[in-house]
C-alpha positions in Angstrom: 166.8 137.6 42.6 167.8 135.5 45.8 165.1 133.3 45.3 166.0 132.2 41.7 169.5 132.4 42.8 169.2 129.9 45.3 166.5 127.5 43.2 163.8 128.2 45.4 160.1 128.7 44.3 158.0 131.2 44.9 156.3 128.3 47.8 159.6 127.2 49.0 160.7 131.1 49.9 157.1 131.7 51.3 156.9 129.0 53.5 160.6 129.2 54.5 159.7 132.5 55.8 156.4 131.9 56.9 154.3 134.2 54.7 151.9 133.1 51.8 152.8 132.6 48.8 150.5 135.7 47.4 152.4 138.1 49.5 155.6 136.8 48.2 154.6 137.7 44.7 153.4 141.1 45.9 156.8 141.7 47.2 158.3 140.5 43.8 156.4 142.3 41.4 157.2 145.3 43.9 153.2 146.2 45.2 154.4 145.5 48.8 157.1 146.5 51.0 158.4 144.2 53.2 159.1 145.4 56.9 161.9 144.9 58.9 160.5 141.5 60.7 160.7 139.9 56.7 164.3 141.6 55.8 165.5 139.9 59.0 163.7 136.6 57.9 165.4 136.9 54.4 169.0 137.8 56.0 168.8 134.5 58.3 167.6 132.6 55.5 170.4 133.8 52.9 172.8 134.4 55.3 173.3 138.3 54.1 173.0 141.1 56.4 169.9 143.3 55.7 172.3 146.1 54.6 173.1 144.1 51.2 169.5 143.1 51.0 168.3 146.7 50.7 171.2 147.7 48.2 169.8 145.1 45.8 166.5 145.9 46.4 166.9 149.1 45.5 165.2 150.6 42.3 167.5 151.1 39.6 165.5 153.6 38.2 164.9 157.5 38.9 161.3 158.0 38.2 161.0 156.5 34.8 160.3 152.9 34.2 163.8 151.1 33.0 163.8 149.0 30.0 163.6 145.4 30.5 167.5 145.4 28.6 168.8 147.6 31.7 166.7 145.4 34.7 168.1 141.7 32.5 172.0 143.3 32.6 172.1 145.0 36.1 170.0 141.2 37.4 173.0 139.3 35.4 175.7 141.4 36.6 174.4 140.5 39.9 173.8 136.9 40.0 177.7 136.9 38.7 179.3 138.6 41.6 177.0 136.7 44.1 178.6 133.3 42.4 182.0 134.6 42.2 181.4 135.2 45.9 179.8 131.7 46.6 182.9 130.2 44.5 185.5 132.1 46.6 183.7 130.8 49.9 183.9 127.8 48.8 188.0 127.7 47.7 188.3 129.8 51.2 186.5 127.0 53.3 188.3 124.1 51.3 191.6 125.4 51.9 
């Protein structure tokens, strides 16, 4: 979701963070787990701490696979509040 939300593509993010672009798509598709060397990577990168990183990351599901309705509403909800946040930045840093 960072990726996208920042444009990047899946070879921009892996060599930004050093990593190949194979294991990038293991870690989105979710058959990897990053460690803590890559969250830190990702925080610098995005400028988020690692805390906010592993909310998002988190699987909104408990045990059963969630329809693709529920991952497309809680991923839009998302991408708003991270551009209401990058608008009110941005009014805070012109001001």
């Amino acid at each position: 979701m960072l990726r996208t939300y920042h444009q990047f593509t899946q070879v921009e993010l892996a060599k930004r963070l050093g990593i190949s672009n194979s294991y990038l798509s293991e870690l989105e598709k979710g058959d990897k787990t990053p460690g803590l060397d890559l969250l830190e990577k990702y925080s610098e990168l995005f400028k988020m701490p690692v805390s906010s990183i592993l909310l998002f990351s988190e699987n909104i599901d408990d045990g059963r696979k969630p329809g693709t309705k529920l991952r497309v509403a809680a991923a839009d909800k998302i991408l708003r509040l991270l551009e209401w946040l990058e608008e009110r930045d941005s009014l805070e840093r012109a001001a």
